[in-house]
C-alpha positions in Angstrom: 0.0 0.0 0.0 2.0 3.3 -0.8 -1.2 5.5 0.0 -4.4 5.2 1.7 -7.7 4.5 -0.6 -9.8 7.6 -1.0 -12.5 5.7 0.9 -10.4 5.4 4.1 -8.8 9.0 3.8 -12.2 10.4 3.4 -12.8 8.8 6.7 -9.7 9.2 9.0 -9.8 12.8 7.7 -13.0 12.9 10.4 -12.6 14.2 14.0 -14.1 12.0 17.1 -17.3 14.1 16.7 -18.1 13.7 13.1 -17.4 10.4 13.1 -19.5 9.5 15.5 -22.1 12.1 13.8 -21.7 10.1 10.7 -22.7 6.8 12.2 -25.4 8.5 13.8 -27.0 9.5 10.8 -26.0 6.3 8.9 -23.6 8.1 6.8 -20.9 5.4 7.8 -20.7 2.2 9.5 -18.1 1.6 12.4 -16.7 -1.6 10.5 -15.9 1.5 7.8 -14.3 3.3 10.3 -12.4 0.5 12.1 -11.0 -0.5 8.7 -9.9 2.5 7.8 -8.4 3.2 11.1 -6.2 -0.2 10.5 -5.3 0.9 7.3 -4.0 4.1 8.0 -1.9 2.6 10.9 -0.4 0.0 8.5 0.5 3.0 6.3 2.0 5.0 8.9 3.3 2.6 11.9 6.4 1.6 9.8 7.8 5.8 10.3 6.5 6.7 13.9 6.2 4.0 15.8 3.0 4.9 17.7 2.2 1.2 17.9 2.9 -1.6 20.4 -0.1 -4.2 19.9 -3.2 -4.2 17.7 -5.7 -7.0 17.3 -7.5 -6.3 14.0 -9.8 -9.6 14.2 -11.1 -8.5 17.9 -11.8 -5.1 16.7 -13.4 -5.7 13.5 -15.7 -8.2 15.5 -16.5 -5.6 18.1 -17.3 -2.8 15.3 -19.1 -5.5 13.6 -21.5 -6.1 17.2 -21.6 -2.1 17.3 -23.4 -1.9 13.7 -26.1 -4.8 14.7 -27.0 -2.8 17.5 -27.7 0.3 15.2 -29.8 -2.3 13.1 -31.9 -3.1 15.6 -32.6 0.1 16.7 -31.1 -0.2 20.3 -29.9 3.6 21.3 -26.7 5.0 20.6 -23.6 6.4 23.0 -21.8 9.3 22.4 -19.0 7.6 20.5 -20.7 5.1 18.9 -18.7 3.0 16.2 -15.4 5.4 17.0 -11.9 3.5 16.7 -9.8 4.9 19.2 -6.7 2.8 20.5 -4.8 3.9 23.7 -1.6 4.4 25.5 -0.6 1.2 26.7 -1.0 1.4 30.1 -4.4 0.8 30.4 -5.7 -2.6 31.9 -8.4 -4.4 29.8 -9.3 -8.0 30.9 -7.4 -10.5 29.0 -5.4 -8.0 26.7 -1.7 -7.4 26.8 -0.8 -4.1 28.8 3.4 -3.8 28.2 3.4 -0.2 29.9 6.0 0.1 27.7 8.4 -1.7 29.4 10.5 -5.1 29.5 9.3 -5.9 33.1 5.6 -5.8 32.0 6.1 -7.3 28.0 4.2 -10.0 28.7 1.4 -8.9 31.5 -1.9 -9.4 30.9 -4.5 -8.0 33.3 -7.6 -9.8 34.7 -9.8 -7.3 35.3 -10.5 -3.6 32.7 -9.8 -0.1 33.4 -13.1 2.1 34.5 -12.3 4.9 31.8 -12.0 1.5 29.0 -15.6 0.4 30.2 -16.7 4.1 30.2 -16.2 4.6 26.7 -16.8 1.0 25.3 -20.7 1.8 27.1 -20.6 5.0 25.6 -20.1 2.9 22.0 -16.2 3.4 21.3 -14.3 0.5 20.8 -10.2 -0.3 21.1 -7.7 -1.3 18.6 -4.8 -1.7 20.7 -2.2 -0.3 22.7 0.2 2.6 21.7 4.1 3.3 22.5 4.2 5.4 25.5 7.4 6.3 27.5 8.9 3.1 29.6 6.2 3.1 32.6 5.4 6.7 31.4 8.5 8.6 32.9 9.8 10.9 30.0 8.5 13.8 28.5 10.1 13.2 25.0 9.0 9.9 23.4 12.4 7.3 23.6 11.7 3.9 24.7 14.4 1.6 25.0 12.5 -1.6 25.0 10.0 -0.6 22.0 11.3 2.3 20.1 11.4 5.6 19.9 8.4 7.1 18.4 8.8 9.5 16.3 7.1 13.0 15.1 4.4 12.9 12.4 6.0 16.2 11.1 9.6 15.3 11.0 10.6 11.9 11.7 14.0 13.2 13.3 11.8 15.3 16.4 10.5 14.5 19.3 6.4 13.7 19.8 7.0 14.9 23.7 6.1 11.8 26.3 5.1 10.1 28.1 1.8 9.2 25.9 4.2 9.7 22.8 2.3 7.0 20.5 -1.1 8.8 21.5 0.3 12.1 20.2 1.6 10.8 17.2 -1.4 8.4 16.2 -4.0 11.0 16.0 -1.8 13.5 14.2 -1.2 11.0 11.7 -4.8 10.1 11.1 -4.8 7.0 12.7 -7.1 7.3 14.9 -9.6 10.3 16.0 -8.3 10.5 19.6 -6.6 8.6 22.0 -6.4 8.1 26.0 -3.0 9.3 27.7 -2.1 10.1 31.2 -0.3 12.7 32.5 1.7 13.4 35.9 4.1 16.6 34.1 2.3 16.7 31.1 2.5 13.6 29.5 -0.8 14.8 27.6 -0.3 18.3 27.1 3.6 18.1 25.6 2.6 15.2 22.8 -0.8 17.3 21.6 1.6 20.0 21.5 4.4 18.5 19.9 2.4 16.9 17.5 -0.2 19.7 16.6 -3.2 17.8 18.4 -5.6 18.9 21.3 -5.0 17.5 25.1 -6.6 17.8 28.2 -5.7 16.8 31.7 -8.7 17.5 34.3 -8.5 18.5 38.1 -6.8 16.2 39.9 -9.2 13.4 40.8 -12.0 14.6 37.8 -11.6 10.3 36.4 -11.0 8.0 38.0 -7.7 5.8 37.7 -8.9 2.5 38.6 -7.3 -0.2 36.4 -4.8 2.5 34.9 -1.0 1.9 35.8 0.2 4.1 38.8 3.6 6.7 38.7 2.5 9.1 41.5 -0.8 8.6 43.5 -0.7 12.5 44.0 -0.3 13.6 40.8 -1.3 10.8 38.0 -4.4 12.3 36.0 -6.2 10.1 32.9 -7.7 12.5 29.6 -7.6 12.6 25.9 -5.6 13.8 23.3 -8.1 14.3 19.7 -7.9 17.0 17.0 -9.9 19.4 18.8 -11.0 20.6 21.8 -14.8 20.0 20.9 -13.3 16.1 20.5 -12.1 16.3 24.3 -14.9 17.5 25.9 -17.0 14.9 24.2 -14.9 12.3 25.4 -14.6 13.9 29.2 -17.8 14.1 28.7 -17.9 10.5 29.0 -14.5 9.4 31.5 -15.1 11.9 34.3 -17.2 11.7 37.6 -17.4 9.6 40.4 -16.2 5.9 40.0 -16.7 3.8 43.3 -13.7 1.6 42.3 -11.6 4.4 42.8 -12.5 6.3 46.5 -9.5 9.5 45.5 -12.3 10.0 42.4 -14.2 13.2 43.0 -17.8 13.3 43.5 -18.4 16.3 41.9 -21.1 16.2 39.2 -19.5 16.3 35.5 -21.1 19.4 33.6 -22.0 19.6 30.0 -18.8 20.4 28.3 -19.6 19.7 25.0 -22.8 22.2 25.2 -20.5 24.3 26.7 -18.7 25.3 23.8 -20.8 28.3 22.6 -17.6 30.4 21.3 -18.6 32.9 23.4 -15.9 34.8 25.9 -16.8 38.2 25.4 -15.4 39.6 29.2 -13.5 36.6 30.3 -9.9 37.4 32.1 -7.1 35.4 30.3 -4.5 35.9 32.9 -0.9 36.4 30.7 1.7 35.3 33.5 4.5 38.0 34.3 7.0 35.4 35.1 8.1 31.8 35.1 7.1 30.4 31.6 8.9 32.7 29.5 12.2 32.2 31.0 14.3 32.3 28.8 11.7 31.4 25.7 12.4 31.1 22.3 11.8 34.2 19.7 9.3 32.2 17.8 7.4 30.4 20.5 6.9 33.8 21.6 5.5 35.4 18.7 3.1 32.4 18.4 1.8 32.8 21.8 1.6 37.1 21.3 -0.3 36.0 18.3 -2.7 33.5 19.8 -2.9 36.4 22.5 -4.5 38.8 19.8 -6.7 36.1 18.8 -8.7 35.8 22.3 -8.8 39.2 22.6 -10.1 39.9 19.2 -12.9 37.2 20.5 -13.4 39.8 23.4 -11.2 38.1 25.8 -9.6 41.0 28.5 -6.3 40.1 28.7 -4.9 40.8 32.8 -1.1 40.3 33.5 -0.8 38.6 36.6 2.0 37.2 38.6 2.6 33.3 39.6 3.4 33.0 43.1 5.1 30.2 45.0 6.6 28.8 41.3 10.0 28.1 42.7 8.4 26.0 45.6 6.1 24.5 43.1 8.9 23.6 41.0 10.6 22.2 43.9 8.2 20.5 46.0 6.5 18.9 42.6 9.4 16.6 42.0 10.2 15.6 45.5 6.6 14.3 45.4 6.8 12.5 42.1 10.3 10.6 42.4 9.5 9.9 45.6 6.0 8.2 44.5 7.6 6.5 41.6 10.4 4.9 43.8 8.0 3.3 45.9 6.0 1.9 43.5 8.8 0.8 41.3 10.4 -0.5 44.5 10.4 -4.6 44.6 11.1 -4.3 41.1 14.1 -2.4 40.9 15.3 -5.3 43.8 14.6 -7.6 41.6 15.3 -7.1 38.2 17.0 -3.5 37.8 18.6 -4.7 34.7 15.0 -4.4 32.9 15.0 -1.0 33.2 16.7 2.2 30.9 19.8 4.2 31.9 17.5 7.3 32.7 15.1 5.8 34.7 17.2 3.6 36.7 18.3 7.0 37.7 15.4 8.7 38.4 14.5 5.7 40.7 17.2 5.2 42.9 17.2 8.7 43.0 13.9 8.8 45.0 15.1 6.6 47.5 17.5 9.2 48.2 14.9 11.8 49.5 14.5 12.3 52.8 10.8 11.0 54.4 10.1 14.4 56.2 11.1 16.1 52.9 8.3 14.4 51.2 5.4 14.8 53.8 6.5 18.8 53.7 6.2 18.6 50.1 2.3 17.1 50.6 1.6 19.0 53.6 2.4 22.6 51.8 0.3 21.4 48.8 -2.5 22.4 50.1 -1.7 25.9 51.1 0.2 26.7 48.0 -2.8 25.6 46.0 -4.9 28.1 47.9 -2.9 30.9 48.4 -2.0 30.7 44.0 -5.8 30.5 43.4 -6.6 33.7 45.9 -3.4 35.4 43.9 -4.1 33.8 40.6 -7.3 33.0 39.5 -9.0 35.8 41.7 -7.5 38.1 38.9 -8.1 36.3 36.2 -10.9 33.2 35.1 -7.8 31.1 33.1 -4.2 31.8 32.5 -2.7 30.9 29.7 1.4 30.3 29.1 3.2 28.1 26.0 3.7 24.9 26.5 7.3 24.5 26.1 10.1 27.7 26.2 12.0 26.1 23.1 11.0 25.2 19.4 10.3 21.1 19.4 14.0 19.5 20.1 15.2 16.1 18.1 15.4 13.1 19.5 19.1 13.0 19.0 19.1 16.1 20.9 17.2 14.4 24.0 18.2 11.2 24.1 19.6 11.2 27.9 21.1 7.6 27.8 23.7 8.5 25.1 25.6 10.6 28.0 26.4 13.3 25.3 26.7 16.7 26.9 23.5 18.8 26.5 21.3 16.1 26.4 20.1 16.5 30.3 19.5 20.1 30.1 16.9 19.6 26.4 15.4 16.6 28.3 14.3 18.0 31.3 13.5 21.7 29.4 10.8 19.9 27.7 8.7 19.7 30.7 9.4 22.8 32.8 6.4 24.5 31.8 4.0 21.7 32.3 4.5 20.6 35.7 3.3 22.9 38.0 -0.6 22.2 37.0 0.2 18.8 37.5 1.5 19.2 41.6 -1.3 21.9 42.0 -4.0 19.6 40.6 -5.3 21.8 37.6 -7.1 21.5 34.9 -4.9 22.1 32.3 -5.2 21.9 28.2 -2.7 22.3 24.8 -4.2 23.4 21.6 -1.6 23.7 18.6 -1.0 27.4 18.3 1.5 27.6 15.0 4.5 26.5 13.8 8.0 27.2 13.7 10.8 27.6 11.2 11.7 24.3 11.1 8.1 23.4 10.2 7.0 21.7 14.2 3.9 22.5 16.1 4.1 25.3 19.0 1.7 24.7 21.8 -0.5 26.8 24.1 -1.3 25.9 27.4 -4.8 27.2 29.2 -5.2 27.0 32.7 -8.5 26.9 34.9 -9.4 26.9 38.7 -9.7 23.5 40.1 -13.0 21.6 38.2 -13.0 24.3 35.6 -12.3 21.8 32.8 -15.7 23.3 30.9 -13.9 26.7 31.0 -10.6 25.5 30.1 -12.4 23.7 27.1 -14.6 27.0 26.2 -11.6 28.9 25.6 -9.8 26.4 23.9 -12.5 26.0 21.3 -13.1 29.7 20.8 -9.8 29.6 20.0 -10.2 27.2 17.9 -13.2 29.0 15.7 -10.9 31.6 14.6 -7.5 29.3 13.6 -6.9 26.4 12.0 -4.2 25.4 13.4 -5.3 21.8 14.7 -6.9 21.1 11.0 -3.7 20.8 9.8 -1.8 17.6 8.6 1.6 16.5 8.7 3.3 15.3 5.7 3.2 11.6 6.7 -0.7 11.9 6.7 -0.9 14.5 3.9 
């Protein structure tokens, strides 16, 4: 196959919504969109990796189940006869789930992730399981075990990490959208690597029961799609309540899909005075000065407001997570420490180095630092905005941390620095694709919103989104 048919590009071209529109009306049938979602991935995989399992036969029999009940008039979910496939670290009963590692290659669970049984009720079904970051600790997209994945719109770039295959597959038209997870921004940094739409919620917004752990205080589950319209449709569906998981939120999940009105004539889109332009690059800049005038051309009032506490935040952020992933990763690293990369081995043993009172400061000021940022913060402002990374996308050359080349330490751990704070504050927190830059990869823009203000996070993101066209655009591998 050195293209895909016009049938099945007519198809992938469709976001989660319309193709879930289209089986609604009858317009398509999900076996239609299964197949074309397994075509397009035996175009691309061979490039960027995005893949570690598929099972075609299982998936054409479930679309196949989805289209009889359409026949027979049963009623229809949200996402009926969508393909999605997600990062591989979500359980589903008798499936493989790798976690894209060496200790976990063969691991099949028993039991199914709540999110996976959300959205199969809500008529989705699941190819398989992407490439992700070895137990989802980098922010660039290397793997050791599987491969690195590589960037839709330059096979030489990053795709950001951890939920690197997620980014990747729906930029190249795999698939419509895809579940990642994110505990520094392992969902915002591939949607804005890779020119597609992510969303992490409030901490504790969906649940995380059957979804593998790297820090109870600061793992969050969401979607990467083409749009922001995509995401809220599919939060529509994962968030809320789920008694398997008691750290899951009660709160009741709003409409965020109706939400989505364009409408932000007054809202205050706080522009931060400090922290994430450190040192930025001239061209993520001027994308983000750009995207600036578009909100406030929508009637957006831009307010300048100052981050306090970011050095703290910084700080007490990775004490928490290292710490968290050290004692998870604990018998194993006993065991079989071999299994796992250069860098992580690192950033294991490393957490066993932190002091215990150290770490119960770092959880005990959470709380206060979260309240005194949103008195500061979002009593100025309703969201505030930032880019979501300082430097134009790096190369995985560039990055690659186990080489030992000089550099490499510095562009790896710059890739995150402007996505973890949300993630030890707990907010919601989403990247739409915001331009390009010379060398032809996606720039990023970050909104922030108070804690459970995903529906204003979205709302913003999608006016943004009426007035660019940024996300609608496809890389040359899909093109």
């Amino acid at each position: 196959m050195t293209k895909l048919e016009t049938r099945f590009e007519s198809l992938t071209s469709l976001s989660v919504v319309e193709q879930a529109d289209a089986v609604a009306r009858g317009d398509t049938t999900a076996v239609a969109l299964t197949e074309a979602a397994l075509a397009a991935f035996e175009l691309q995989n061979p490039s960027i990796n995005a893949v570690i399992w598929l099972q075609q036969d299982a998936a054409l029999e479930a679309a196949s189940a989805l289209d009889a009940m359409q026949r027979a008039g049963r009623p229809l979910g949200p996402l009926h006869g969508v393909p999605l496939a997600h990062k591989d670290m979500y359980y589903q009963a008798g499936k493989p789930c790798t976690c894209g590692s060496e200790i976990r290659k063969n691991f099949v669970p028993d039991y199914t992730a709540t999110v996976i049984e959300r959205l199969h009720a809500a008529g989705s079904l699941t190819l398989g399981g992407l490439n992700m970051a070895e137990f989802a600790q980098n922010p660039t997209g290397h793997n050791a075990h599987f491969g690195d994945c590589c960037n839709p719109w330059d096979l030489a770039y990053c795709t950001g990490g951890s939920s690197s295959g997620s980014g990747a597959a729906v930029a190249a038209r795999c698939v419509g959208a895809s579940l990642g997870s994110d505990t520094g921004g392992s969902i915002r940094l591939p949607a804005a690597l890779c020119g597609v739409t992510g969303i992490k919620g409030t901490q504790t917004r969906v649940s995380r029961y059957g979804v593998m752990p790297l820090s109870f205080s600061a793992d969050n589950v969401g979607p990467l799609a083409r749009s922001a319209r995509d995401c809220a449709r599919i939060m529509s569906v994962i968030a809320g309540h789920d008694p398997k998981d008691p750290t899951s939120a009660p709160n009741p999940v709003p409409d965020y899909e109706g939400a989505l009105t364009g409408d932000i004539r007054g809202l205050r889109v706080g522009v931060p005075t400090n922290y994430f332009f450190d040192e930025i690059d001239e061209e993520v800049n001027a994308a983000f000065v750009q995207a600036m005038t578009v909100l406030a051309d929508r009637g957006a009032v831009l307010v300048p407001v100052t981050l306090p506490h970011m050095a703290d935040i910084s700080a007490y952020g990775g004490i928490v997570s290292r710490c968290e992933g050290a004692a998870i990763h604990g018998q194993w690293m006993r065991d079989a420490p071999e299994s796992y990369s250069v860098h992580l081995s690192a950033r294991l043993y490393g957490g066993n180095a932190i002091p215990a009172v150290m770490y119960l400061e770092a959880l005990n000021r959470r709380g206060a630092i979260l309240q005194s940022f949103a008195h500061d913060v979002f009593g100025a402002c309703d969201v505030f905005v930032a880019p979501a990374l300082r430097t134009k996308v790096p190369t995985r050359y560039e990055t690659d941390i186990d080489s030992g080349r000089d550099g490499t330490i510095e562009a790896f751990m710059n890739v995150s620095i402007n996505t973890r704070p949300a993630n030890y504050l707990g907010l919601p927190s989403a990247s739409v694709p915001c331009g390009f830059d010379s060398n032809g990869l996606p720039i990023g823009l970050l909104v922030h919103g108070r804690p459970f203000a995903e529906g204003r996070v979205l709302k913003v993101a999608d006016a943004y989104q009426r007035d660019t066209d940024w996300h609608l655009q496809r890389p040359p591998i899909a093109a």
